[in-house]
C-alpha positions, -999 to +999 in steps of 0.1 A: -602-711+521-581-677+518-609-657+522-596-640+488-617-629+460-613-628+419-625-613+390-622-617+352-636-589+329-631-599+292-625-575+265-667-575+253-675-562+292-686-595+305-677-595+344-673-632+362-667-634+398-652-662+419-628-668+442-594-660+446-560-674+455-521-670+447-513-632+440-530-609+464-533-577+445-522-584+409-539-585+378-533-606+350-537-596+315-538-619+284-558-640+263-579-665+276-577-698+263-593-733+273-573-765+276-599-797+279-573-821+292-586-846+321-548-843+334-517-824+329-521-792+348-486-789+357-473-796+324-498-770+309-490-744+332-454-745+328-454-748+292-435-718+279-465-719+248-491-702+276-469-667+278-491-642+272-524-660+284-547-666+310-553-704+311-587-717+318-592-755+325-624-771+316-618-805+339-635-795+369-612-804+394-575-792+394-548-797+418-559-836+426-523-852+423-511-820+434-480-806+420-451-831+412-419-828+394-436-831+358-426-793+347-418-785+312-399-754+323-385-743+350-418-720+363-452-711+359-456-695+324-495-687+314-502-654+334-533-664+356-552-693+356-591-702+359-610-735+371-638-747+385-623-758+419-589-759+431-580-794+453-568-785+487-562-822+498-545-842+473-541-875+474-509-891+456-477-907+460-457-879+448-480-853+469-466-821+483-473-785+479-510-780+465-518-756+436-534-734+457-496-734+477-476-733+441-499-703+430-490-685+461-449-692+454-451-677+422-469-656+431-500-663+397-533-648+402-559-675+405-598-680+401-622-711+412-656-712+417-671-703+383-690-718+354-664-728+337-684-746+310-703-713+303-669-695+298-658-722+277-688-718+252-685-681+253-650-682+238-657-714+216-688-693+199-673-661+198-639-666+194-609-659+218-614-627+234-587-612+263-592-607+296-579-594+330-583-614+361-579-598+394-575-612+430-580-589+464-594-587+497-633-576+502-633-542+504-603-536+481-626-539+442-601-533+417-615-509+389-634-527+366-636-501+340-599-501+342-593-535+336-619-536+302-598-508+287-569-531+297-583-567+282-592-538+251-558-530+243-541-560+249-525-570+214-508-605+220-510-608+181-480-580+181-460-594+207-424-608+199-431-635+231-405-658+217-377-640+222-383-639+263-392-675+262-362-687+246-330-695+261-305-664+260-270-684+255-263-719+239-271-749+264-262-780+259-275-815+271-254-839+264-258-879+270-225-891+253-242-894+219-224-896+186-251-871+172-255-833+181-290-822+176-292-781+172-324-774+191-338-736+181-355-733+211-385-709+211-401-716+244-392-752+244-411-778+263-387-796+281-403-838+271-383-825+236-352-822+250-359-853+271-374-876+242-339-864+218-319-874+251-335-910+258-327-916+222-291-909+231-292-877+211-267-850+221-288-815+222-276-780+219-302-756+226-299-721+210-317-690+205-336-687+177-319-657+164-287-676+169-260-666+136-253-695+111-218-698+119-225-706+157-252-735+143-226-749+124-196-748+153-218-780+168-215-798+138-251-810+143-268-844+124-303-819+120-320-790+138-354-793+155-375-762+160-395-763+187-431-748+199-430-712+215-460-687+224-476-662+205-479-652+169-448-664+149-447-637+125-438-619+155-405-631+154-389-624+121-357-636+127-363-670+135-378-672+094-340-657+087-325-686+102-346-710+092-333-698+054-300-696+059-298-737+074-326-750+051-305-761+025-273-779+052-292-799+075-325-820+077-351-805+099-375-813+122-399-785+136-430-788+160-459-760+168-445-724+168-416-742+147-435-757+122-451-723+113-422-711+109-408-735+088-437-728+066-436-690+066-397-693+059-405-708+024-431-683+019-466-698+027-488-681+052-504-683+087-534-675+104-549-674+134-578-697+145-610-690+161-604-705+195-573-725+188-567-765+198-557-771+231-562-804+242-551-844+245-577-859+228-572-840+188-575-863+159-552-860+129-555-878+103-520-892+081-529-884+044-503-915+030-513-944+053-548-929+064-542-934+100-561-914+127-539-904+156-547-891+190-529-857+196-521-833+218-521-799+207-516-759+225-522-734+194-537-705+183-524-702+147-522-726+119-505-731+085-525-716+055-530-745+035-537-727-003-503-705+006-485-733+002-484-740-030-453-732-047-429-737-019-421-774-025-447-781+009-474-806+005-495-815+034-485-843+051-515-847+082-543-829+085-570-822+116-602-842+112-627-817+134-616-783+111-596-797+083-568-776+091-532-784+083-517-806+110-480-815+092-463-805+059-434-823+040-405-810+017-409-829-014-369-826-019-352-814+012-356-835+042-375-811+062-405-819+079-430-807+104-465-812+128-484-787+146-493-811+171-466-820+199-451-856+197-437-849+233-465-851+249-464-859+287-492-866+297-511-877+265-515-897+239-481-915+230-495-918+193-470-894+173-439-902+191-427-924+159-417-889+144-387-885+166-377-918+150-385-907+122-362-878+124-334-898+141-337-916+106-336-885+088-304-873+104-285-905+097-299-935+116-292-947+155-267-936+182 
């Protein structure tokens, strides 16, 4: 054991104490959000969607497979994260630093040794509250008082997160294909990239604020728009874009994108009271009926009475809430899920929409 102590004050005053690893004398402000995955830590915690937040896991042992090559970006993204014990002997073929060793590197403050269940109903009943987590040395307490007036003001809601989680210049991953595939990446998880690649799918990624005219230099078969953190009507200019290619190429937009796609045409979001983060989310296909597994990292959803008038109908919808899962253009080949068909680890359910959208954009490679 480091010898290291932690501490998480949410925004209400509540004070939790554990212990502490990774980075000695920072603290970590965000929202603090749950993920009730079994597996997947590494995925989760470089998933560009966690910017902004502190990432609690409910599984109660993290770190067991330790940390292999299964990154969705190139580093950790969510600000701090919680669990109820970190692994410090893993036991796996492709075992070699810890987490406790990878929280260190990059230097993300750290807590184990809470009740993670208790903090899990707190935010599930009351709703997603934020938080700063501290780690230090006994004898160095960081100002608690400070840190509530910090988790206070903290306003992730505001925040234009996107625009440092997606990529800055054009990129382009290319597999020989006879398709181009314009990715608007937002904070894109990297299985996208890879699923449109294994399908021998050229993909340009771009950012989101990314002019028309350099969109149309790649001659693409369709556009996907992928997830990205934080509130999406904090980034304006992805709706802009979105209405300037709606009408030239069939689109395909997960998460962050698909709300997007809907605000673009004029329907509304909202944010949920805990959000859906897990691989085990039913949704439910309103033409065939079918329930699929899903896995899912949100805080905001799609407005479902907003939509009408904007040539949207919903498409899948979430069997626990009822919310709106998926939408579909009833004349322009646009459609959309909030889940993630990607998912790596998880249920392999939904990944008949990238086939779906390679059908869309003109049939196989």
């Amino acid at each position: 054991m480091s010898g290291l102590k932690s501490v998480l004050v949410l925004e209400d005053g509540t004070v939790i104490r554990g212990r502490g690893f990774g980075a000695e004398g920072n603290t970590a402000v965000g929202e603090v959000v749950f993920n009730t995955s079994m597996v997947g830590y590494t995925e989760m915690l470089t998933d560009p969607s966690y910017r902004g937040q502190i990432l609690m896991f409910t599984y109660p042992l993290v770190g067991n497979y330790a940390i292999p090559p299964d990154f969705e970006s190139s580093d950790i993204q969510a600000g701090a994260m919680i669990m109820r014990e970190a692994c410090r002997e893993p036991h796996h073929w492709q075992s070699g630093k810890t987490i406790v060793q990878w929280a260190e590197e990059t230097n993300t403050p750290a807590m184990e040794g809470v009740d993670t269940r208790m903090l899990m109903k707190k935010i599930r009943n009351r709703g997603v509250m934020n938080g700063a987590l501290a780690v230090y040395k006994k004898g160095n307490e960081p100002d608690i008082e400070g840190m509530t007036g910090e988790a206070k003001k903290y306003d992730i809601d505001s925040m234009d997160l996107v625009r440092s989680a997606a990529v800055q210049e054009p990129e382009e991953y290319m597999v020989g294909g006879k398709q181009t595939i314009v990715l608007l990446d937002c904070g894109t998880k990297m299985n996208i990239i890879r699923e449109l690649n294994g399908m021998h799918m050229n993909v340009v990624a771009v950012p989101p604020w990314s002019q028309k005219e350099i969109i149309d230099r790649y001659e693409p078969a369709g556009i996907l728009i992928s997830n990205g953190p934080g509130n999406p009507k904090s980034a304006p200019y992805l709706q802009d874009v979105i209405k300037k290619i709606r009408d030239d190429y069939p689109i395909f937009a997960i998460c962050l994108g698909h709300q997007a796609v809907a605000l673009a045409f004029g329907a509304d979001t909202y944010k949920l009271k805990f959000g859906h983060r897990g691989a085990n989310h039913p949704v439910k296909d309103i033409d065939t009926g079918r329930v699929y597994i899903t896995s899912q990292n949100h805080g905001y959803a799609v407005s479902e009475e907003s939509l009408e008038g904007t040539g949207f109908r919903v498409s899948k919808v979430n069997i626990n809430d009822g919310s709106v899962e998926g939408i579909t253009h009833e004349e322009l080949p646009i459609f959309s899920v909030q889940y993630h068909p990607e998912a790596a680890p998880g249920p392999k359910d939904s990944k008949y929409l990238f086939d779906r959208f390679l059908e869309v954009v003109g049939g196989c490679n």
